[in-house]
C-alpha positions as CSV (number, residue, x, y, z in Angstrom):
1,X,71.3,45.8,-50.9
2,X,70.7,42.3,-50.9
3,X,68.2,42.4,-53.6
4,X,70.2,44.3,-56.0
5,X,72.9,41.8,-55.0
6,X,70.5,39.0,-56.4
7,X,69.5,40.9,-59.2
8,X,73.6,41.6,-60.2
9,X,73.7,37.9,-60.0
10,X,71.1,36.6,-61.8
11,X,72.1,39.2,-64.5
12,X,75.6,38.0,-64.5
13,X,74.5,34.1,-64.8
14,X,72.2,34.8,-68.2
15,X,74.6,37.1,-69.7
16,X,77.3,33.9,-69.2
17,X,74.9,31.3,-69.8
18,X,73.6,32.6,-72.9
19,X,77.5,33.3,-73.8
20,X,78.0,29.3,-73.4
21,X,75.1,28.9,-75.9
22,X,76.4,31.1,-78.1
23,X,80.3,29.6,-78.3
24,X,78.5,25.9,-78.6
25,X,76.3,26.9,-81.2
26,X,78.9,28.4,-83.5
27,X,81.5,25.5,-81.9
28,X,79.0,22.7,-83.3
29,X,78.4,24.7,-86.8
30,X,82.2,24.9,-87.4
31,X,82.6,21.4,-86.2
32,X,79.9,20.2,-89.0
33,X,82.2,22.2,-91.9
34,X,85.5,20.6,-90.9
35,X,84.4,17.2,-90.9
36,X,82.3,17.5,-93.9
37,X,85.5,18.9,-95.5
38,X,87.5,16.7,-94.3
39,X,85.2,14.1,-96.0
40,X,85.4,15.6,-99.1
41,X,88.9,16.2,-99.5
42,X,89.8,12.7,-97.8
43,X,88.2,11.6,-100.9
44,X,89.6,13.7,-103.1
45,X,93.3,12.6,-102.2
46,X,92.3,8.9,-102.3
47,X,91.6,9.5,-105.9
48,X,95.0,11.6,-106.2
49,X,97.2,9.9,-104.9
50,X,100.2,12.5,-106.6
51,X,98.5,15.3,-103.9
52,X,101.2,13.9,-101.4
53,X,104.2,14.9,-103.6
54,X,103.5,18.1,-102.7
55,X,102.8,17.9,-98.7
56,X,106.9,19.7,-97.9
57,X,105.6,23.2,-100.3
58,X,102.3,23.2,-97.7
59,X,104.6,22.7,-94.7
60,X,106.5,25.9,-96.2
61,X,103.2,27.3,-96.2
62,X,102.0,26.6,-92.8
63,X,105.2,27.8,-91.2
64,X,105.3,31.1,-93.3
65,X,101.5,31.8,-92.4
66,X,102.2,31.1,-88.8
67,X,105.7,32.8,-88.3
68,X,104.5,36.0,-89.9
69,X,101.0,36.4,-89.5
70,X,100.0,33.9,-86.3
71,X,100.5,35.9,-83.3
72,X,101.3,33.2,-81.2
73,X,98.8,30.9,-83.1
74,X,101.4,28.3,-83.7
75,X,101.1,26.7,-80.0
76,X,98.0,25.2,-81.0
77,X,96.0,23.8,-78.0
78,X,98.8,25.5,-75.5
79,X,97.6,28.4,-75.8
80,X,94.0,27.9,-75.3
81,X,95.3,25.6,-71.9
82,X,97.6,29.3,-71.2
83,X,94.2,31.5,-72.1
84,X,93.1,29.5,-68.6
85,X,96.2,29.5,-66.4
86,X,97.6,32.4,-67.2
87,X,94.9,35.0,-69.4
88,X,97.2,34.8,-72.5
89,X,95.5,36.0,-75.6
90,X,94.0,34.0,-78.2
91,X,94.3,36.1,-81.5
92,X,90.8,35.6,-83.5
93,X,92.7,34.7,-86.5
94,X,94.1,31.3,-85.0
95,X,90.3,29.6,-85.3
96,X,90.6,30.7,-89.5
97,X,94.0,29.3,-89.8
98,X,93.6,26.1,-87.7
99,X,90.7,25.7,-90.0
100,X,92.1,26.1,-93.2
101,X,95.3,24.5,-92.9
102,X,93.7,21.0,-91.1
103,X,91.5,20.8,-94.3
104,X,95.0,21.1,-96.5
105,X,96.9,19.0,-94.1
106,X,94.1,16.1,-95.0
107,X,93.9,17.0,-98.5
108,X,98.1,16.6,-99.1
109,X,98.2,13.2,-97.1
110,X,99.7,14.2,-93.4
111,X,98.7,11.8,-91.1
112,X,96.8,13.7,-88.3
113,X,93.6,14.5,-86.7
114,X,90.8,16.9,-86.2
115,X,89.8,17.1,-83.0
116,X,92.6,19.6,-82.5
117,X,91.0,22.0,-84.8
118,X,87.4,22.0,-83.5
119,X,89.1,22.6,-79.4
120,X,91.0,25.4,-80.8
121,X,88.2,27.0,-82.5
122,X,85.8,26.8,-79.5
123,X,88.8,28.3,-77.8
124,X,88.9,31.3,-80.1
125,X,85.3,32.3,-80.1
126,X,85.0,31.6,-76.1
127,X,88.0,33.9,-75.3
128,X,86.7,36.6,-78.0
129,X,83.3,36.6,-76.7
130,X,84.3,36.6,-73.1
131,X,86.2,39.7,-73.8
132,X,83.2,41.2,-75.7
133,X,81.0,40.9,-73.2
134,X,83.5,42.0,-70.5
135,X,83.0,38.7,-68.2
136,X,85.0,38.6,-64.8
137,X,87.8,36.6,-64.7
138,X,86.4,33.5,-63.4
139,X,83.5,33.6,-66.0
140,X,85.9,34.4,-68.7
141,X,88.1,31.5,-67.7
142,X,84.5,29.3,-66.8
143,X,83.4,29.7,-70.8
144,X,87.1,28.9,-72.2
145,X,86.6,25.5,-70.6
146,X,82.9,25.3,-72.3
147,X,84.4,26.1,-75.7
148,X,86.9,23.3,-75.6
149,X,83.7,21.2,-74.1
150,X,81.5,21.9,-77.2
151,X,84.5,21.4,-79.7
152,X,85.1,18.0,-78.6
153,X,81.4,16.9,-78.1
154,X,81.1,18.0,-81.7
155,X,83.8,16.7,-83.8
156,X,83.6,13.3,-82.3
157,X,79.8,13.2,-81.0
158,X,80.5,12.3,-77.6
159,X,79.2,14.8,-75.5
160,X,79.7,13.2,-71.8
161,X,83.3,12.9,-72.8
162,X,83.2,15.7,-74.4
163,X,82.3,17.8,-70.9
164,X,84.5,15.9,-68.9
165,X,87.7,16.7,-72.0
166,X,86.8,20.7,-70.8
167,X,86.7,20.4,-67.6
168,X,90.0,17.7,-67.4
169,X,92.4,18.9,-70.7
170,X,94.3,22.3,-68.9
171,X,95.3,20.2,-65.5
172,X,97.4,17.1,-65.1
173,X,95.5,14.7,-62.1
174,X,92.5,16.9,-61.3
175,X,89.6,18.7,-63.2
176,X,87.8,22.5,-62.9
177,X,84.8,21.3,-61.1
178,X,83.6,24.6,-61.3
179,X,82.9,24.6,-65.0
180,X,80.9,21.2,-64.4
181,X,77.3,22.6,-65.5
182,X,79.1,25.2,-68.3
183,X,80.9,22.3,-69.8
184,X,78.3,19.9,-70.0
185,X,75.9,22.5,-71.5
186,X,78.4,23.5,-74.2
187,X,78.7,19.8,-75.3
188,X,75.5,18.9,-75.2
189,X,74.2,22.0,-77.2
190,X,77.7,21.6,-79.4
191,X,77.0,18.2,-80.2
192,X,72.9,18.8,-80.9
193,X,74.1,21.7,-83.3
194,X,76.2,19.6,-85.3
195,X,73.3,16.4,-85.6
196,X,70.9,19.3,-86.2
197,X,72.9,20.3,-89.5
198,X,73.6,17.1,-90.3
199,X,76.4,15.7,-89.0
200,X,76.8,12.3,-88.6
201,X,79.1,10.1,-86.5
202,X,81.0,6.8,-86.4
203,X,79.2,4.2,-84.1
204,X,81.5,1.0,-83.2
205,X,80.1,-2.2,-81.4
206,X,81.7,-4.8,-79.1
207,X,80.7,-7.7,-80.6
208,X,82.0,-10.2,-78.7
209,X,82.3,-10.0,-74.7
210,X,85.3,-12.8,-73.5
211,X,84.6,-15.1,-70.4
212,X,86.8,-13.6,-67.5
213,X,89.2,-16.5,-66.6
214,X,93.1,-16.4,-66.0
215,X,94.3,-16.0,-68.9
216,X,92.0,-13.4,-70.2
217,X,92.8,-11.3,-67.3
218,X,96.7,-12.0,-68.4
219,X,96.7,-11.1,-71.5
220,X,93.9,-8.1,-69.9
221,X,97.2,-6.8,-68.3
222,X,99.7,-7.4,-70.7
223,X,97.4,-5.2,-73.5
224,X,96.9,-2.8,-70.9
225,X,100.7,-2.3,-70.4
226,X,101.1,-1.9,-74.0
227,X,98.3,0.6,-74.2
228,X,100.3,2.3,-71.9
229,X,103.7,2.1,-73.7
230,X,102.1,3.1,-77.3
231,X,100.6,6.2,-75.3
232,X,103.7,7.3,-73.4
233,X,105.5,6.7,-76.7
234,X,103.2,8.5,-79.1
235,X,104.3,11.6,-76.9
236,X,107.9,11.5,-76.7
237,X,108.2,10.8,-80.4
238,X,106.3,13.5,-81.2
239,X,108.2,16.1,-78.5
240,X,111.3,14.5,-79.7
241,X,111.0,15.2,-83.0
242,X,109.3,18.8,-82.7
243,X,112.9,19.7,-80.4
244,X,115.3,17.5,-82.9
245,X,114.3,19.1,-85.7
246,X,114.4,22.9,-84.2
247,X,117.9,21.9,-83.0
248,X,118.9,20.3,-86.7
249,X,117.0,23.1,-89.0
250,X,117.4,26.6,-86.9
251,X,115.6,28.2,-90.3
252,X,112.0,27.5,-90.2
253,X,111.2,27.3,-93.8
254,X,114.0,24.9,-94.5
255,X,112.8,23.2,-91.5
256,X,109.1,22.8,-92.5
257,X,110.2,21.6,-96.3
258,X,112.9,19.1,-94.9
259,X,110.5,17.7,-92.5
260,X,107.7,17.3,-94.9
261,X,110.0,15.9,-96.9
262,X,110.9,13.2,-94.5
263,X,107.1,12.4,-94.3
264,X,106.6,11.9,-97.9
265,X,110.3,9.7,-98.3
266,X,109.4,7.4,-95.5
267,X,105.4,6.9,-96.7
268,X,106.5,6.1,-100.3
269,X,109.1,3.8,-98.9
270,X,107.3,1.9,-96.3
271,X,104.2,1.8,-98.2
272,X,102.4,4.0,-96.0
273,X,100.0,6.1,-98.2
274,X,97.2,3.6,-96.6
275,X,98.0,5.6,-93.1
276,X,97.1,9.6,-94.7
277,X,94.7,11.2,-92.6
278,X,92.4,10.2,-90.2
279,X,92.8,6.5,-91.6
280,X,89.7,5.8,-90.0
281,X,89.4,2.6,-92.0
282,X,91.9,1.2,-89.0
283,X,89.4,1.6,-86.4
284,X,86.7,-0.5,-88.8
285,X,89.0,-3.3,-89.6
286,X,90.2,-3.7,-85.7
287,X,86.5,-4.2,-85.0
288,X,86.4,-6.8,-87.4
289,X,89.8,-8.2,-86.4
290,X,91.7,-7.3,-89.2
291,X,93.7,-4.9,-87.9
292,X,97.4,-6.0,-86.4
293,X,100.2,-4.7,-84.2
294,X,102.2,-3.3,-87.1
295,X,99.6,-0.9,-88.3
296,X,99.6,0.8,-85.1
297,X,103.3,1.1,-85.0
298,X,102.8,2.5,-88.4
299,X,100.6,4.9,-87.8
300,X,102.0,6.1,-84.5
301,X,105.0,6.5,-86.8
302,X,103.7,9.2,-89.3
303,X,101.6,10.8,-87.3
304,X,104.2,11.5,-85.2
305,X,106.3,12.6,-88.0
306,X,103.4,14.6,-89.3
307,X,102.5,16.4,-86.1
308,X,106.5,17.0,-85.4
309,X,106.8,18.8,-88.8
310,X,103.8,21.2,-88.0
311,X,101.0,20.1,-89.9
312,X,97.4,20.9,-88.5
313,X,95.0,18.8,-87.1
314,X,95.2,17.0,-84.2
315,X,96.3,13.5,-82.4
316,X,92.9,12.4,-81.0
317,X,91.8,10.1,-84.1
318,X,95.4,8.6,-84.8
319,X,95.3,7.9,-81.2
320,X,92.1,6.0,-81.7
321,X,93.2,4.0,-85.1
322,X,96.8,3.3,-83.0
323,X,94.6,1.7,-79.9
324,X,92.1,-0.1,-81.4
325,X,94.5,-2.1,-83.9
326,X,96.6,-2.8,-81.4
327,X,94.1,-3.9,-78.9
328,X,92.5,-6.1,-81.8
329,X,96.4,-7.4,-82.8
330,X,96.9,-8.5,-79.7
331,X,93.3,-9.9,-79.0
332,X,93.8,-12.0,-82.4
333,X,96.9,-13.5,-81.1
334,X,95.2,-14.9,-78.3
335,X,92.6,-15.7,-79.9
336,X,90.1,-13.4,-77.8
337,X,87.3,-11.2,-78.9
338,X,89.3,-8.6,-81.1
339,X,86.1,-5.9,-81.2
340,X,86.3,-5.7,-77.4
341,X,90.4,-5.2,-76.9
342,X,89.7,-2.6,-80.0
343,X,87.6,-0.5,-78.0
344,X,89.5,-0.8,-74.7
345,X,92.8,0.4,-76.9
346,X,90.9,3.0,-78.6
347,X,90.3,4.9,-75.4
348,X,93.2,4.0,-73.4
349,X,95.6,5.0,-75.7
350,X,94.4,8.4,-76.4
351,X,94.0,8.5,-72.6
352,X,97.7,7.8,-72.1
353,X,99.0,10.1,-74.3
354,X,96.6,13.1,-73.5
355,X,96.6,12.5,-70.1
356,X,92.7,12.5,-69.5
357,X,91.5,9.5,-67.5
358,X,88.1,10.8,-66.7
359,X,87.5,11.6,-69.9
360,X,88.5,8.5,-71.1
361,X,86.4,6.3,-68.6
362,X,83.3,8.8,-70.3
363,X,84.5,8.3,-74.0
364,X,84.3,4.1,-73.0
């Protein structure tokens, strides 16, 4: 009895292990595609600049696509975080359409991410293979967390915060310590995957490390508090939004036009064509000191908008651009090392908003 007890067991680890290599192997392949067309069209639109005139007929889009034909796809990254609490299903379909509609979200000029995209999809194939395979319920719910690991590790090329983002995104205040070795195989192999095809990543440098005295601790706290603020704000906007508009616009296609709409109006007016995208020209100039306070407000500002109207994507890399100029604002006011408050803001904003501290203390 007790061999054949060992033998179930050591059966039931490779068939899961080898399950995690697969999901972070075809995690870190899709992860390659979507930034290296998110490259292309980012360039594409920069030399088009008319591509944004028509961003409220691909909101129509989006919401037809997801109303009809979705499933349930429409909750994004809440229903991968249901797939673990509560075994809701994750229709295949949602991986193609997150896809596809992230790369037109770029290529029309909404200001989001992509991160959101890449979690999603190693969602998708983790719950379909799970279910292929016929893994237990802990194992099933185990290799979900593994997929979100490897999407994240991937699309951003940070695979220790990549594994902790797994383990940490589905709770509030605690992690699933129980997908600890999963998780950090997944990113790890995600993240190898997606070097191996040729994938390459942004590297930023402190160049500049501030004395610690009084007042840098001061103004420490001060740009901490803001970090804070920008975070907590980020996230009601973008709730507020979502729930004002459903509340204004009870038809979803006149919804998803009129709040498109609003995203193009307010980006021609204020100038804001500069903040399409992933705008990761922000994080570059905050390392340099270039960036200010009004850029972040800027940018939290349409991609707020831009995720509250629907469009596809994600909030990580906003998050990022929001931080880090306005850690390197407020570092240039006080005339303090600007590359060094752009890095702290750069992870502590994202980790505001997303509620993910371990994973920010890894990203750092």
């Amino acid at each position: 009895m007790f061999e054949k007890a060992v033998v179930k067991m050591v059966k039931e680890s490779g068939i899961f292990y080898g399950a995690v290599f697969i999901v972070a192997l075809i995690t870190g392949t899709v992860s390659h595609f979507l930034l290296a067309g998110l490259a292309w069209v980012g360039s594409f639109r920069d030399s088009h600049a008319y591509l944004l005139y028509f961003l409220p007929i691909l909101g129509v889009l989006t919401a037809y696509i997801y109303q009809n034909y979705g499933k349930g796809a429409d909750k994004g990254n809440n229903l991968i975080i249901e797939s673990i609490q509560k075994e809701a299903l994750v229709p295949v379909r949602m991986g193609f359409f997150t896809f596809i509609f992230t790369i037109l979200s770029h290529l029309f000029g909404a200001s989001v991410g992509r991160e959101g995209s890449a979690v999603q999809i190693g969602g998708v194939v983790s719950n379909k293979l799970g279910l292929q395979l016929k893994l237990n319920k802990k194992n099933r719910k185990l290799l979900i967390h593994a997929g979100i690991s490897a999407g994240f590790a991937s699309i951003f090329g940070t695979p220790l915060a990549g594994a902790f983002f797994g383990m940490e995104m589905a709770y509030i205040g605690k992690i699933e310590r129980n997908a600890l070795l999963a998780c950090f195989t997944a990113a790890y192999v995600g993240n190898f995957t997606a070097l191996i095809w040729g994938t390459s990543h942004s590297h930023y440098h402190i160049e500049e490390l501030t004395s610690i005295t009084p007042r840098f601790i001061l103004v420490f706290i001060v740009a901490s508090i803001a970090f804070g603020l920008a975070g907590r704000l980020f996230a009601y906007l973008t709730h507020s939004f979502k729930k004002f508009y459903r509340q204004a616009l009870p038809h979803f296609l006149i919804r998803a036009f009129v709040t498109g709409a609003i995203v193009v109006i307010l980006m021609l007016l204020l100038q804001g064509e500069k903040y399409e995208g992933l705008s990761l020209w922000m994080i570059k100039d905050a390392f340099l000191g270039l960036a200010s306070v009004k850029q972040a407000l800027f940018k939290l500002l349409f991609t707020s908008l831009s995720l509250g109207a629907g469009f596809q994507g994600g909030e990580v890399t906003p998050l990022f651009d929001i931080g880090s100029a306005l850690g390197s604002g407020i570092a240039t006011s006080f005339e303090l090392s600007p590359s060094l408050f752009a890095a702290i803001g750069m992870i502590c904003v994202f980790g505001c908003a997303a509620n993910a501290p371990l994973t920010t203390i890894m990203l750092g």
